[in-house]
C-alpha positions as CSV (number, residue, x, y, z in Angstrom):
1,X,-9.9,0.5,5.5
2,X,-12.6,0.2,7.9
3,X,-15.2,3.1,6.8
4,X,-17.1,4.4,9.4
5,X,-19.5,6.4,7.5
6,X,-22.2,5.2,4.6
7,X,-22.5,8.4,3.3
8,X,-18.8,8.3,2.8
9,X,-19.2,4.8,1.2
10,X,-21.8,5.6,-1.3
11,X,-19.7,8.8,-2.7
12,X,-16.6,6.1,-3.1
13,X,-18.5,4.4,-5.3
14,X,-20.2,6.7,-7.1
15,X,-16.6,8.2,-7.8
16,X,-15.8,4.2,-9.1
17,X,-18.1,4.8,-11.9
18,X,-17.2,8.3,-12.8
19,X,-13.6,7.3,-13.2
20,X,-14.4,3.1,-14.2
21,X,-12.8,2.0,-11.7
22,X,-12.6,-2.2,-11.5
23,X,-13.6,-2.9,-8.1
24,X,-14.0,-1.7,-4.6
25,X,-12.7,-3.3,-1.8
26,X,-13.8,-2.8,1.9
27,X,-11.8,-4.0,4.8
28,X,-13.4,-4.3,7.9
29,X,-16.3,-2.1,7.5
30,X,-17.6,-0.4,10.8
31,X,-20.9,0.7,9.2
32,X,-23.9,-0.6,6.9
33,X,-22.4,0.1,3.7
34,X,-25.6,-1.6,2.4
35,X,-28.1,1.4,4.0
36,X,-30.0,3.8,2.1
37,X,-27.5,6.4,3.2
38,X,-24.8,4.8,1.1
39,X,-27.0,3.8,-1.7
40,X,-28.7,7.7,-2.3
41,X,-24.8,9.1,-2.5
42,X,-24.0,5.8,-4.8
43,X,-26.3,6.5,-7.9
44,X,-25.1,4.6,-10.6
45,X,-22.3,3.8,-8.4
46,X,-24.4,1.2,-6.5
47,X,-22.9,-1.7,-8.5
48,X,-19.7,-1.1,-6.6
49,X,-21.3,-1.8,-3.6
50,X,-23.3,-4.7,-4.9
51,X,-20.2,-6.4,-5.8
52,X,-17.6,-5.5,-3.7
53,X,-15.3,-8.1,-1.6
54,X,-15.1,-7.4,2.3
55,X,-12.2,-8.6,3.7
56,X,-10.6,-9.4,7.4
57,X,-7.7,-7.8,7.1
58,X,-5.2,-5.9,5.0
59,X,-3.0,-8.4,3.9
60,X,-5.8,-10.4,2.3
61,X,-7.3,-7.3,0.5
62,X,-3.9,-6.2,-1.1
63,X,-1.3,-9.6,-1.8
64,X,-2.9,-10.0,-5.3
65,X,-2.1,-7.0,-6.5
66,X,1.2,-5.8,-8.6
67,X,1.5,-2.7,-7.3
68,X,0.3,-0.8,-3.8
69,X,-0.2,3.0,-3.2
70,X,-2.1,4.7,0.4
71,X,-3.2,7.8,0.7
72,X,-2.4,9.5,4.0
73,X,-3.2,13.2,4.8
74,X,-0.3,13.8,7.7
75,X,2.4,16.2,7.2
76,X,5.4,14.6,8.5
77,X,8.5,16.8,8.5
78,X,11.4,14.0,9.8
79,X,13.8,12.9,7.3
80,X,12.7,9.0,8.0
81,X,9.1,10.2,5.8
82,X,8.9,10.1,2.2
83,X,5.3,11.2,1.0
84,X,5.2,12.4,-2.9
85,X,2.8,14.4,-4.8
86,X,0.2,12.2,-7.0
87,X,1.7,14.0,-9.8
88,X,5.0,12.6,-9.3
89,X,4.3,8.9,-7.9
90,X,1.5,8.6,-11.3
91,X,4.4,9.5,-13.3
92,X,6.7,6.8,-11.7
93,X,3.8,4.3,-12.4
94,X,4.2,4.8,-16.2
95,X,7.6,3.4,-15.6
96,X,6.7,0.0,-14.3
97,X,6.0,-3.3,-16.5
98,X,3.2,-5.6,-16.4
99,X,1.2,-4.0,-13.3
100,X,-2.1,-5.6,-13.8
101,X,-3.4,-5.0,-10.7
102,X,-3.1,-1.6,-9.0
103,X,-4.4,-0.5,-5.3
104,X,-5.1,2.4,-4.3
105,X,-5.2,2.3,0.0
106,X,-7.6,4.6,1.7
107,X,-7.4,4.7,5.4
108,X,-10.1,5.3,8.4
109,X,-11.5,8.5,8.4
110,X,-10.8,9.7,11.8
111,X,-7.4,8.3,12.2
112,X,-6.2,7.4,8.6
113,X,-3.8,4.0,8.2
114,X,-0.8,2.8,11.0
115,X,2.4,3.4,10.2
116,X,2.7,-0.2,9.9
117,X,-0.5,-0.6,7.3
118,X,1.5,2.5,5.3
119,X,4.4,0.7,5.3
120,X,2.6,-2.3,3.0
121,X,2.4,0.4,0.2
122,X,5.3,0.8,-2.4
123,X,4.5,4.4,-2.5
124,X,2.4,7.0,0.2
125,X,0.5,9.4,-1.9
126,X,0.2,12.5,-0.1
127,X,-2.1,15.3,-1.0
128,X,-0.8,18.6,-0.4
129,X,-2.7,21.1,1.3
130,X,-2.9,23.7,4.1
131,X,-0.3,22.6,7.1
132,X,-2.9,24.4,9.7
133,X,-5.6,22.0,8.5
134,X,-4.3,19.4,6.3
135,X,-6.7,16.6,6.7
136,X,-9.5,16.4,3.8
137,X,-12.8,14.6,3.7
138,X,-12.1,10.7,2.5
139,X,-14.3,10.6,-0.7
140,X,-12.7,14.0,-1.3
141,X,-9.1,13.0,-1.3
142,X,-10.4,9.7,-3.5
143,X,-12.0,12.1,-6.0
144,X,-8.8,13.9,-6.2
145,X,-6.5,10.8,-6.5
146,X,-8.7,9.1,-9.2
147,X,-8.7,12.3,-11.2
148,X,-4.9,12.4,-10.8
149,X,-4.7,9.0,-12.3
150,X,-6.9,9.6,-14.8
151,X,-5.5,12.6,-16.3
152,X,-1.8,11.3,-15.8
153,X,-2.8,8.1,-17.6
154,X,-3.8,9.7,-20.8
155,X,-0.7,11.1,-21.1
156,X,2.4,8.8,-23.1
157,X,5.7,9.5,-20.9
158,X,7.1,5.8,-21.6
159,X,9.4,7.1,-23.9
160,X,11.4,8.7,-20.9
161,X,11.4,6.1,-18.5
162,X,13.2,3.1,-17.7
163,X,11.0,0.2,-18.0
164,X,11.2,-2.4,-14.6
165,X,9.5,-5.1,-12.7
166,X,8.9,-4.1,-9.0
167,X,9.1,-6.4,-6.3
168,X,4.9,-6.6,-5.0
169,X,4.0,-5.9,-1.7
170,X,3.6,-9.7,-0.8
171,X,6.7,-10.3,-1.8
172,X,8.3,-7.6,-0.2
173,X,6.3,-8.2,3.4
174,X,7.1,-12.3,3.0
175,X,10.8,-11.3,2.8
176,X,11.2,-9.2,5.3
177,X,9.3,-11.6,7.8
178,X,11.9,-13.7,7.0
179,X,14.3,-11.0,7.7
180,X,13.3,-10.5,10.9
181,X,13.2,-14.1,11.8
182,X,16.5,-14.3,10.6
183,X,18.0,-11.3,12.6
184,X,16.0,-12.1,15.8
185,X,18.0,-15.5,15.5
186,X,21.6,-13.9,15.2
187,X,20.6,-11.3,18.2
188,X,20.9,-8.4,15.8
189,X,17.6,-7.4,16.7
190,X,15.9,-8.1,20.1
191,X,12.4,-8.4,19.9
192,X,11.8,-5.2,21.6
193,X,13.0,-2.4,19.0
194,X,12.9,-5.1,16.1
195,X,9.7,-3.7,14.8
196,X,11.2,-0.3,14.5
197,X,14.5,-1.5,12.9
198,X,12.6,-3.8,10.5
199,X,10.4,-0.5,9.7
200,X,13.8,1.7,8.6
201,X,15.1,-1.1,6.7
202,X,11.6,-1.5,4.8
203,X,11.7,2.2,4.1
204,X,15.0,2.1,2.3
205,X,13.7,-0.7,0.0
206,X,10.4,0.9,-0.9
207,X,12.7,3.7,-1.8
208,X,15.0,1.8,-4.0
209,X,12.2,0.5,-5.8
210,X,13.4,-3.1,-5.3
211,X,12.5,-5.2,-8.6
212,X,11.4,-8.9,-8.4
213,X,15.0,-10.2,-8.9
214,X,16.6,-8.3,-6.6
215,X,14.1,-9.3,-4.1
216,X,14.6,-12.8,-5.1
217,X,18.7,-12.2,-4.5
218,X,18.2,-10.9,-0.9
219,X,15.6,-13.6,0.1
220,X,18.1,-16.0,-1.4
221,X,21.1,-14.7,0.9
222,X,18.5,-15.3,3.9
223,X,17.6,-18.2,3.1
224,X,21.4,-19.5,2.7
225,X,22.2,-18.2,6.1
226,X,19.4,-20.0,8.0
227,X,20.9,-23.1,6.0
228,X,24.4,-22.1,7.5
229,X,22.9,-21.7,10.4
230,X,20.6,-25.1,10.7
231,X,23.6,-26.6,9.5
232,X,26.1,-25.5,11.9
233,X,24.0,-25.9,15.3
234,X,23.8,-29.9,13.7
235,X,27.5,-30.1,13.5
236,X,28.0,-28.3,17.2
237,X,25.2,-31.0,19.0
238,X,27.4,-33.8,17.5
């Protein structure tokens, strides 16, 4: 998410190779990730570069994919955070069905991601690491992560786990625009302190590990209420 550094870019992709990694995306990039800086840390990892999709904005860069992790290095002691090792969240991934196409989101390297971009994950990774100084260098904590993957892939836990679909993060963002909507319209929520609210609730479905029907059940409730709702502000004009 909108790299600021080449030098930063090249090791990224350098670290694609070393672990195969399918593709690199860039969103928003505020450098030449094209420069010789970026291609003498790249190596062999210059293909990456070559071939990798720049994108607008994160929703365009992450709907296709099954399954949605970020990486954020804050230490966040309320009870509203829920950060996990990348031990235990490459565990939980061995659980799910039919991911295809997993993301791993990186965030700026001065500031890292918004609470509102880490909320488009179904999981926050976080590495730990001193509390005095916990922040590490991005193609660092990507070096870890992909090694974390790597070595947690090889390993055959499906035996142990139950085996589900999980709700994607477009479908899960879709909804709860719709939720929102919805809410706003009842007076619920006032557009104020809605985006805080609609945050919470998000939380406790990422938590739940919401599967595709049960995603499809609660957008199906909204959707009969705005019918109610269409249908009886009809009846009360007449």
């Amino acid at each position: 998410m909108e790299p600021n550094g080449p030098l930063n870019v090249g090791s990224i992709a350098r670290l694609c190779a070393n672990f195969e990694v399918d593709e690199l995306r860039i969103i928003s990039p505020q450098c030449d990730i094209y420069s010789l800086e970026a291609k003498k840390m790249a190596l062999k990892g210059q293909r990456y570069i070559d071939k990798c999709e720049i994108f607008n904005n994160l929703e365009q860069a992450i709907f296709d994919c099954d399954l949605v992790l970020a990486s954020c290095g804050r230490v966040d002691k309320s009870k509203d955070s829920f950060f996990e090792s990348p031990e235990d969240i490459f565990k939980w991934i061995l659980s799910l069905k039919q991911i295809k196409n997993l993301a791993i989101l990186f965030g700026r390297e001065d500031r890292g991601l918004t609470n509102e971009e880490l909320l488009m994950a179904h999981r926050i990774i976080n590495i730990p690491s001193s509390e005095n100084y916990p922040s590490l260098n991005l193609s660092h904590a990507v070096s870890i992560i992909l090694y974390e993957l790597n070595k947690t892939s090889k390993k055959d836990l499906h035996k142990d786990l139950k085996v589900f679909d999980l709700a994607s993060s477009k479908q899960i963002n879709e909804s709860f625009l719709e939720i929102e909507e919805m809410l706003l319209r009842v007076g619920y929520l006032l557009k104020h302190t809605s985006r805080a609210k609609i945050s919470k609730f998000k939380k406790y479905i990422l938590r739940a590990n919401t599967s595709i029907h049960e995603m499809n059940i609660l957008r199906g409730i909204v959707h009969q209420i705005n019918w109610f709702l269409n249908n009886s502000n009809s009846k009360l004009k007449k």
